[in-house]
NUTI-783064 format. One record per residue: residue in three letters; x, y, z of N, C-alpha, C in turn. Coordinates in steps of 0.001 Angstrom, whole numbers, padded with zeros to 6 digits, always signed. Example, Ala and Ser with C-alpha at 12.3 -4.5 7.8 and 13.67 -1.06 7.14 Angstrom:
<nodes>
ALA+013190-005690+007800+012300-004500+007800+013200-003300+007800/SER+012850-002250+007080+013670-001060+007140+012900+000030+007870/
</nodes>
This chain:
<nodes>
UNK+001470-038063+002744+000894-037954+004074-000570-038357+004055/UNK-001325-039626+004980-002463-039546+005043-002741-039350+006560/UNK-001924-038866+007193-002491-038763+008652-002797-040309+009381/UNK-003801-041342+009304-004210-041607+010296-003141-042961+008882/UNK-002643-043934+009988-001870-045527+008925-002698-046120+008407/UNK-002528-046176+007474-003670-047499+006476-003319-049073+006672/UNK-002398-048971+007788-002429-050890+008275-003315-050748+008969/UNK-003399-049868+010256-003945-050514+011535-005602-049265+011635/UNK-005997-047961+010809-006688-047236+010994-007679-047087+009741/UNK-008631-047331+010142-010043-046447+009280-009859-045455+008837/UNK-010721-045232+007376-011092-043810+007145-010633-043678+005474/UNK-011200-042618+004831-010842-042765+003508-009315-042038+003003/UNK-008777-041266+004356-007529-040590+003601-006476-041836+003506/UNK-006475-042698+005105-005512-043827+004594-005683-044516+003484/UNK-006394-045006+003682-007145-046342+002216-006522-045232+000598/UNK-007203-044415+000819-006538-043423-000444-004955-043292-000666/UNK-004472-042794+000474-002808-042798+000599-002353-044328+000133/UNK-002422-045062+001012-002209-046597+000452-002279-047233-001309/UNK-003513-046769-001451-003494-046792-003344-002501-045947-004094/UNK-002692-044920-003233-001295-044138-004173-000358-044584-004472/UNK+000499-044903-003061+001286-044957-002876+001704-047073-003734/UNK+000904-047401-003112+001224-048977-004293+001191-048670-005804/UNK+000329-047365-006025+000574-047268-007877+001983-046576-007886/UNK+002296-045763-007475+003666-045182-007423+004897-046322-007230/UNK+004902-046991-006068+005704-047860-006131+005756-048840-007304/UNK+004429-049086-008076+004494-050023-009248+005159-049652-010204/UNK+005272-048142-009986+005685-047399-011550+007657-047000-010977/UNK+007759-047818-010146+008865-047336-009500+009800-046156-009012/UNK+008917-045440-007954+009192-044622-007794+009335-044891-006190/UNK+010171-044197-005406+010659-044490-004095+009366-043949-003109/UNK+008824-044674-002514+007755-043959-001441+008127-044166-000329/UNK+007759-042954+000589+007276-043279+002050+006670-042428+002493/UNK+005274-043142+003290+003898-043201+003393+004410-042395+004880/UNK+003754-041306+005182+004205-040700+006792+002546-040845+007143/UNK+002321-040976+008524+000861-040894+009243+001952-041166+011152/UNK+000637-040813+011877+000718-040854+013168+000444-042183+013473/UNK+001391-042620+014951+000685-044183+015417+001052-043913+016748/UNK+001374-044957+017380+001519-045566+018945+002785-045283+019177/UNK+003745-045734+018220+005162-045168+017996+005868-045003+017008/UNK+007174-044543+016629+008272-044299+015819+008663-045668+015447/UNK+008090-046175+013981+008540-047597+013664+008385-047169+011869/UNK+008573-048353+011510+008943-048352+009673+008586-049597+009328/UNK+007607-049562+008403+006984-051025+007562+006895-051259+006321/UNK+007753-051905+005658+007819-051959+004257+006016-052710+003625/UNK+005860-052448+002897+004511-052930+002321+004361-053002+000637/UNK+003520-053125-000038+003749-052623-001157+002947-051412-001694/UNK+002822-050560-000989+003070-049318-001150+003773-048689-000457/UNK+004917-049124-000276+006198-048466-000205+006555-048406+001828/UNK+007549-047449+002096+007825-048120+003823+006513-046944+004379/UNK+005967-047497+005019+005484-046589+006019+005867-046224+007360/UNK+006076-044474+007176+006797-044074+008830+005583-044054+009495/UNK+005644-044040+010610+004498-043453+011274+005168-043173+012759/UNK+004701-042399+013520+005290-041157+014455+004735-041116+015602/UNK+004975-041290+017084+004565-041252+018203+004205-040121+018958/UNK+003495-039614+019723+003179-038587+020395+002950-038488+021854/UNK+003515-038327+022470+002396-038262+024070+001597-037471+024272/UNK+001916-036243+023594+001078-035026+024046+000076-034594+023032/UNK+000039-034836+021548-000566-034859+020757-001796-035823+020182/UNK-002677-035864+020508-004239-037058+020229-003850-037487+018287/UNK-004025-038780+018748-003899-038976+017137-005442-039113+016117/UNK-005656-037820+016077-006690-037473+015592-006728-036125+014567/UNK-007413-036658+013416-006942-035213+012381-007495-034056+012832/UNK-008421-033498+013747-008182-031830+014271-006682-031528+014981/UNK-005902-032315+014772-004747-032060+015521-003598-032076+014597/UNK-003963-032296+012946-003011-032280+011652-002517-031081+012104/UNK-002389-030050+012142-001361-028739+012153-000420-029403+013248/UNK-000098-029840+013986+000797-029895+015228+001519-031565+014383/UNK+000855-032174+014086+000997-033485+013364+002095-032874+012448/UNK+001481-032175+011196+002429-031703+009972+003701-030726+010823/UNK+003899-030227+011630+005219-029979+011400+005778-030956+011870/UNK+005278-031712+012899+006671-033154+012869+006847-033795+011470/UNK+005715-034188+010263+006074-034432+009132+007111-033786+009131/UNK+006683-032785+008316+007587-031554+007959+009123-032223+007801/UNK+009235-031953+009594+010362-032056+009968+011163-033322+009504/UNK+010397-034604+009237+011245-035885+008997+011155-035717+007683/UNK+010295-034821+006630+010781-034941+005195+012164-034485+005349/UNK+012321-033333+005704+013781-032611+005738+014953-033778+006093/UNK+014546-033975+007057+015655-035519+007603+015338-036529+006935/UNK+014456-036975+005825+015083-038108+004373+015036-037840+003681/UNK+015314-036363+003218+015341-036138+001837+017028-036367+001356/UNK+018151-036416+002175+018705-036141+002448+019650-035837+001030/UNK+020545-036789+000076+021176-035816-001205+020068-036012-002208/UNK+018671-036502-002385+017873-036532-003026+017306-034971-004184/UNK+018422-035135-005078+017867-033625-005961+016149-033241-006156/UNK+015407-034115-005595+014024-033706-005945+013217-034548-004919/UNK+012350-033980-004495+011186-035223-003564+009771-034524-004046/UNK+008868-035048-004019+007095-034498-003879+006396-035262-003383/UNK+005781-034113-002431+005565-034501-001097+003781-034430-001677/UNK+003297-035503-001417+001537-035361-001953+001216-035970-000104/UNK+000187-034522-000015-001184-035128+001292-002236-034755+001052/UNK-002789-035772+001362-003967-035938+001047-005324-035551+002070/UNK-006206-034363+001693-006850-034099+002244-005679-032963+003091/UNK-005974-032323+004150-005694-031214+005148-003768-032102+005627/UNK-004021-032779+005670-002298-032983+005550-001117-032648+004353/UNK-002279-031983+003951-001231-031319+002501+000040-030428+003381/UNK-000698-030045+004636+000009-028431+005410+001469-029084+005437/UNK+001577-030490+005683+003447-030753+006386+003937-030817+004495/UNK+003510-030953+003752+004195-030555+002619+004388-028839+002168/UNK+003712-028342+002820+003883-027208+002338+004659-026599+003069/UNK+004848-026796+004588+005610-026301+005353+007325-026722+005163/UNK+007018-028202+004457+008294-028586+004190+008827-027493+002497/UNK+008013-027239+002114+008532-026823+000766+008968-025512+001249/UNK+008580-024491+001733+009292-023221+002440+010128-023082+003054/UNK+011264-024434+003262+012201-024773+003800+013416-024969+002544/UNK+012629-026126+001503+013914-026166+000872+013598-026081-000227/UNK+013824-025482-001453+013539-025543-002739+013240-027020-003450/UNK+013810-028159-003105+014176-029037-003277+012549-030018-003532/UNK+011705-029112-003088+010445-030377-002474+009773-029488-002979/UNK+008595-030125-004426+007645-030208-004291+006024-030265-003947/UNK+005074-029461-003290+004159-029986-002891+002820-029962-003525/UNK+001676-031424-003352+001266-031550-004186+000209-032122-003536/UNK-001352-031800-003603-002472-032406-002210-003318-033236-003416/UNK-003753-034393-002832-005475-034794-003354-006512-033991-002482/UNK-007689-033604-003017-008674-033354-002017-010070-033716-002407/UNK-010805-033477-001301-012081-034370-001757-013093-033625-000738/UNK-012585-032920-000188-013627-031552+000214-012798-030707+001270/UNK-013286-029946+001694-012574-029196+002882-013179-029314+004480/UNK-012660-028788+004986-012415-029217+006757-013905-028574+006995/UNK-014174-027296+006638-015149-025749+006667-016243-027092+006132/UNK-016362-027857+004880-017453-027838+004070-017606-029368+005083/UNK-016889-030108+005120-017462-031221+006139-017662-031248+006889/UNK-017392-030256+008162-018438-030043+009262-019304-030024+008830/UNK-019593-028584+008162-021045-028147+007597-022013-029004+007916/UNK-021447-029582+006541-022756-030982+006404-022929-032018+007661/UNK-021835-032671+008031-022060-033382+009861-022792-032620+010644/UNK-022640-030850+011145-023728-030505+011664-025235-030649+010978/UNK-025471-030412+009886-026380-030769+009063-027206-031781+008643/UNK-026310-032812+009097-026914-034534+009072-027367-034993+010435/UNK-027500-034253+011194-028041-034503+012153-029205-034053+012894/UNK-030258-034198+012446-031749-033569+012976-032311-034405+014267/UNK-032323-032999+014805-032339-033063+016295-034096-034662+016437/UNK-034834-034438+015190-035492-035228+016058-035244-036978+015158/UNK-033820-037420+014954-033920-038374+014670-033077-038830+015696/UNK-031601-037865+016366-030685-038263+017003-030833-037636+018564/UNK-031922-036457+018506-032059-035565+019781-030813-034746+019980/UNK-030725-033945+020980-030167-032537+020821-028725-033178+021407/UNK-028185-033885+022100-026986-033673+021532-025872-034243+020893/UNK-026403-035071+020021-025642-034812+018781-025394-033784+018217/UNK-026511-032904+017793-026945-032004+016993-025799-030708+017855/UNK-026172-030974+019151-025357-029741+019903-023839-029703+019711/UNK-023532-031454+019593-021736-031637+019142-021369-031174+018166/UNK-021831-031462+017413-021484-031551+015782-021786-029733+015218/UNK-022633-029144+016304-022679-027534+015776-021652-026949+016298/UNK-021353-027716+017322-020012-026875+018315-018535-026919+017384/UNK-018595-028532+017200-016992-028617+016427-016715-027971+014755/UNK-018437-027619+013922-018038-027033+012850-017683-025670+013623/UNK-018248-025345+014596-017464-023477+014680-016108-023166+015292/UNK-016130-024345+015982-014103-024803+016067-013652-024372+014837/UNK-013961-025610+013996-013164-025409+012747-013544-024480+011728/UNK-014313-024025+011900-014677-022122+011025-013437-021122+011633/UNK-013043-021396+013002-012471-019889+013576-011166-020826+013521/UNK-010698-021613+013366-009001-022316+014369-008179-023168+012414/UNK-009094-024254+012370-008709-024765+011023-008927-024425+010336/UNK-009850-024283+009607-010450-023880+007968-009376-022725+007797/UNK-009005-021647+008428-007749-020702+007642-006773-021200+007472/UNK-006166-022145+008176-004729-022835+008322-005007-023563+006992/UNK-006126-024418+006762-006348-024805+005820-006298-024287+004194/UNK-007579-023382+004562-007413-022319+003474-005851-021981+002865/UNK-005094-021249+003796-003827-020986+003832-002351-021973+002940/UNK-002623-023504+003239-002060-024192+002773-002134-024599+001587/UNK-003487-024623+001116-004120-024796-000064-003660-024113-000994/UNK-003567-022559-000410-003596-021840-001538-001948-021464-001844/UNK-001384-022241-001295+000158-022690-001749+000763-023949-002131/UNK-000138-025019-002496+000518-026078-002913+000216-025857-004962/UNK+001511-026824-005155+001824-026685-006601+000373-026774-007315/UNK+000159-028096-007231-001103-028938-007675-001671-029582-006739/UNK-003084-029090-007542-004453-029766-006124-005264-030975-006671/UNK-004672-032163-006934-005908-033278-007541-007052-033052-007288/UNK-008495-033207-007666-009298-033706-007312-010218-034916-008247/UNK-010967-035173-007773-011504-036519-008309-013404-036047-008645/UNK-013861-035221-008308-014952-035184-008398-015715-033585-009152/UNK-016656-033005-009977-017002-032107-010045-017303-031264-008874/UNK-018056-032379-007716-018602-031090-006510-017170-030370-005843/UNK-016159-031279-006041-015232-031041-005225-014494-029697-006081/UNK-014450-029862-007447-013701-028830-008247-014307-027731-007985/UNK-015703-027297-008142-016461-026368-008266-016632-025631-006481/UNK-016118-027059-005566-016479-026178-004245-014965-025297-003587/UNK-013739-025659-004423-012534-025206-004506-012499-024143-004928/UNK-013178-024056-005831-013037-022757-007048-013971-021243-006426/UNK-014904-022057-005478-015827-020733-004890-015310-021029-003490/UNK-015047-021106-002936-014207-021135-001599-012734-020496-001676/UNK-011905-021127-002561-010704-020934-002516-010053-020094-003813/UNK-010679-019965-004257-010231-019215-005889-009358-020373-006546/UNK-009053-021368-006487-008658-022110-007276-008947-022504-008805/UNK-007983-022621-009448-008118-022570-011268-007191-022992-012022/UNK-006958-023228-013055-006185-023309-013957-005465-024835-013266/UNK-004196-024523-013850-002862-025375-013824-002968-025718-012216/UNK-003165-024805-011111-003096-025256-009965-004467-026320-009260/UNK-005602-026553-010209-006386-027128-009866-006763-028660-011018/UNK-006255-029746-010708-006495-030722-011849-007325-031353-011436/UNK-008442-031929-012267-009446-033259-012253-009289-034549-013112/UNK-009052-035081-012286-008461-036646-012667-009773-037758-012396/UNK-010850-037723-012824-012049-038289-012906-011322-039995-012622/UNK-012170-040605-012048-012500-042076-011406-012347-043032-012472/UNK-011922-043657-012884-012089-045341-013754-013712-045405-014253/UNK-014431-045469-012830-015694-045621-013074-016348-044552-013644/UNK-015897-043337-013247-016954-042567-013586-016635-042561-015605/UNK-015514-043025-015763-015506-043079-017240-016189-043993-017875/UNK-016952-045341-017755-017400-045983-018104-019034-045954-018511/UNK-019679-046382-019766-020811-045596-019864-021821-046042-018717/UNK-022972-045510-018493-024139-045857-017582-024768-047034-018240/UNK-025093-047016-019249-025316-047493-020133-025050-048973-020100/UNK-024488-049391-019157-023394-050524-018855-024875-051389-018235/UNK-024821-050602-017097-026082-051237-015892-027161-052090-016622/UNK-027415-051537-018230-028671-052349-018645-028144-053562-018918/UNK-027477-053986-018725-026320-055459-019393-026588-056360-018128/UNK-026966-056013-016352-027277-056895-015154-028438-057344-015583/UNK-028656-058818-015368-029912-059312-015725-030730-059126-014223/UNK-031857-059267-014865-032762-058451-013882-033573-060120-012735/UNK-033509-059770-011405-033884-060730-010994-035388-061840-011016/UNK-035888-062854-010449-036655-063783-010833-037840-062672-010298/UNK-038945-062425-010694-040264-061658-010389-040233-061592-008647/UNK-040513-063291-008279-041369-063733-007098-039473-063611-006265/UNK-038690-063049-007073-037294-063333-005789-037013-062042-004876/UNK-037133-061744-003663-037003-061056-002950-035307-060411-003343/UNK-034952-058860-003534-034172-058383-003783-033586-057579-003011/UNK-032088-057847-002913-031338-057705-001701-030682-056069-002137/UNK-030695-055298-000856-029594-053825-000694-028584-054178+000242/UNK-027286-053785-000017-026344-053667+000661-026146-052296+000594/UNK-025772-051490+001782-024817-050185+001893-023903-050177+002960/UNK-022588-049905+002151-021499-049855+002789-020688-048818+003342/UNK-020848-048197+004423-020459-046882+004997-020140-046687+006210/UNK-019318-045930+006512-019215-045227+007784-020988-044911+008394/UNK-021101-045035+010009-021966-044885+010593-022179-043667+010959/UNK-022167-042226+010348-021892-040757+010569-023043-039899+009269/UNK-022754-038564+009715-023983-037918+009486-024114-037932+007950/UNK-022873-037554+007424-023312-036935+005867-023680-038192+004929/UNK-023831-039818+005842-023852-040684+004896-025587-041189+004599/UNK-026503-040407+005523-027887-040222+005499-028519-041562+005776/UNK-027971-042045+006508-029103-043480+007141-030334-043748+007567/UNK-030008-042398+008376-031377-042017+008663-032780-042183+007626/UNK-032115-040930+006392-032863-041507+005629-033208-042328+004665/UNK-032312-043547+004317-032450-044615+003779-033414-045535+004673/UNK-033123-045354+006407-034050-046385+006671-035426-045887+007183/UNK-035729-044681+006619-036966-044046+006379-037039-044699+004970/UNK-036671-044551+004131-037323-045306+002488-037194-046557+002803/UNK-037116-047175+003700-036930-048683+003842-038407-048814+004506/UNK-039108-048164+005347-040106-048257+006034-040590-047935+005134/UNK-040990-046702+004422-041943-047085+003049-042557-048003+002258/UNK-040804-048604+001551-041127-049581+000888-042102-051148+001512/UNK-041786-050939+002813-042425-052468+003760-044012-051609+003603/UNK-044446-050394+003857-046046-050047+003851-046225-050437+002693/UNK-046119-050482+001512-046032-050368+000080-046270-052075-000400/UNK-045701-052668+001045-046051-054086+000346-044149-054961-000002/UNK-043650-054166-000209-042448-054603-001058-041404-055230-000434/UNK-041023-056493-001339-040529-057509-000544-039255-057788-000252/UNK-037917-057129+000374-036225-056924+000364-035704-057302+001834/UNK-034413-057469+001512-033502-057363+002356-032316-056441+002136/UNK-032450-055789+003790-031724-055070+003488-030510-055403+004372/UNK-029362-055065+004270-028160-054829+005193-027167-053835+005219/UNK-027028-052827+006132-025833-051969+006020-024952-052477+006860/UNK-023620-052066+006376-022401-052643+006551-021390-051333+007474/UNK-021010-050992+008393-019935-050270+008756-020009-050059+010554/UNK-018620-049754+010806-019224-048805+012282-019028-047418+012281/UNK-019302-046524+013310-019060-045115+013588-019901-044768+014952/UNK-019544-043499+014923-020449-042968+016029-021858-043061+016168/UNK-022589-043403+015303-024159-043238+015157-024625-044406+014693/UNK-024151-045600+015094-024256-047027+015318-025478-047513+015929/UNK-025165-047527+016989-026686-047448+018221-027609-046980+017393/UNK-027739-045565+017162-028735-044545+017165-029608-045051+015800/UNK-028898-045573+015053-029517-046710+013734-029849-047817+013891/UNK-029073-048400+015036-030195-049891+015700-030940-049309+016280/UNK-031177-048359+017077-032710-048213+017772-033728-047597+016385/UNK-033238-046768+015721-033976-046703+014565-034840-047636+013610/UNK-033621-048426+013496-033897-049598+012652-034854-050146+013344/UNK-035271-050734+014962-035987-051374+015670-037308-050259+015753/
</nodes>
C-alpha cells in the first residue's frame, strides 16, 4: 500500500512503494501495488499490477488513509483468494489496511516501512513555518492541522503500529523516534540502512575540485513545503552574494510554498 499511485501522483510514499515493489517483482515474487485514484482500474508495470480504487465520497488525500485502508483491507481479502500466505507491506500510515486485513485472516502477514510518524510531521510543518517569513496564515494552517492529527490520527496510527509484524526503517532519527514514541524494539523494529549511507564519506575527496575563477553551481531538489527549510537556504544564499561569492543557484520542485519562495527569492 502506498496510498497516493506512483504513475500519475507525487510524493515519497509512491516513488518508495514503486521501488519495492519492482525489487520484489525482480526477485519474483507476485505483487500488487493498492493506492487510491479517479477509478477502479489495474496496470501491469514492472513493479507488478497496480490496483487503484475510486471514491466519491472520500478526498484522495492521506488524512483520509483510515477510511482508504479499510477498502484496502477489504480487496486484500478478495485476492488473496487460495493463496496459503500473502504480506501485506504499507508504507508509511497505510500500514493500517494491512493490519486490519491481518485480524481477519491468519493467512496475511503485516509488515510497514516508515520514515516518521503522522504526530512528528506535523510537528515540524507547523514548525517550518515562521510567521515572519510566510505571515500568519500559514503558520495558523499548519498549527491547526498538527492538532487534528494529535487528537483524530496519531492514535489510529499509534494503534496500528503497534501491531504490525515488522517495522522497516531506513534511518537512525527514524529508529530512535519509534522507540520513544512508540516503545518499539527488538525483532519488531528493523534498520535496513541506504546503499549510500554504506559507502565511505571519504569517497567525496575523489570529485575534482572546480577551476578557481569558475562560478559554482547548487542544485536542490525538493518539495516546496515547510520541513524542507528554503527559507533558510535562501537566507545563506543572500549571505554568500554580501560576502562577495560568486554561484548559481537553482531549486527544483513544486508545493504549496512556491510563490512564497519566489517573492522571497525576489
Amino acid at each position: 500500500m502506498s496510498g497516493k499511485n506512483p504513475l500519475t501522483d507525487p510524493g515519497g510514499y509512491a516513488s518508495y512503494g514503486y521501488v519495492v515493489g519492482e525489487c520484489l517483482t525482480q526477485l519474483g515474487y507476485e505483487v500488487d501495488l493498492l493506492a487510491f485514484g479517479e477509478r477502479d482500474e489495474e496496470v501491469r508495470t514492472a513493479a507488478g499490477r497496480i490496483r487503484t480504487f475510486g471514491s466519491r465520497t472520500v478526498p484522495r488525500r492521506t488524512e483520509f488513509f483510515p477510511f482508504w485502508c479499510r477498502r484496502f483491507a477489504r480487496e486484500i481479502h478478495a485476492a488473496l483468494g487460495e493463496a496459503e500466505q500473502a504480506v501485506v507491506h504499507g508504507v508509511g500510515p497505510w500500514s493500517l489496511a494491512g493490519v486490519l486485513a491481518m485480524r481477519k485472516n491468519r493467512r496475511i502477514k503485516a509488515v510497514g516501512s516508515y520514515f516518521t510518524t503522522l504526530r512528528n510531521e506535523m510537528f515540524w510543518l507547523a514548525k517550518g513555518v515562521p510567521i515572519n517569513d510566510y505571515g500568519l496564515g500559514p503558520k495558523a494552517r499548519y498549527q491547526t492541522a498538527y492538532l487534528v492529527v494529535l487528537l483524530t490520527l496519531h492514535p489510529i496510527e499509534r494503534w496500528a503500529l503497534s501491531r504490525l509484524e515488522t517495522v522497516f526503517v531506513h534511518y537512525e532519527y527514524t529508529r530512535k523516534l519509534l522507540e520513544r514514541e512508540l516503545g518499539l524494539r527488538g525483532r519488531n523494529l528493523v534498520m535496513i540502512p541506504y546503499a549510500i549511507d554504506l559507502q565511505p564519506k571519504a569517497a567525496l575527496n575523489m570529485i575534482p575540485a572546480a577551476p578557481a575563477d569558475h562560478p559554482f553551481e547548487v542544485l536542490t531538489v525538493c518539495r516546496q513545503e515547510p520541513r524542507k527549510g528554503i527559507n533558510y537556504l535562501l537566507r545563506a544564499y543572500r549571505l554568500l552574494l554580501d560576502r562577495g561569492v560568486t554561484f548559481h543557484a537553482t531549486v527544483v520542485g513544486s508545493g504549496a510554498l512556491l510563490e512564497a519562495h519566489r517573492k522571497m527569492t525576489r
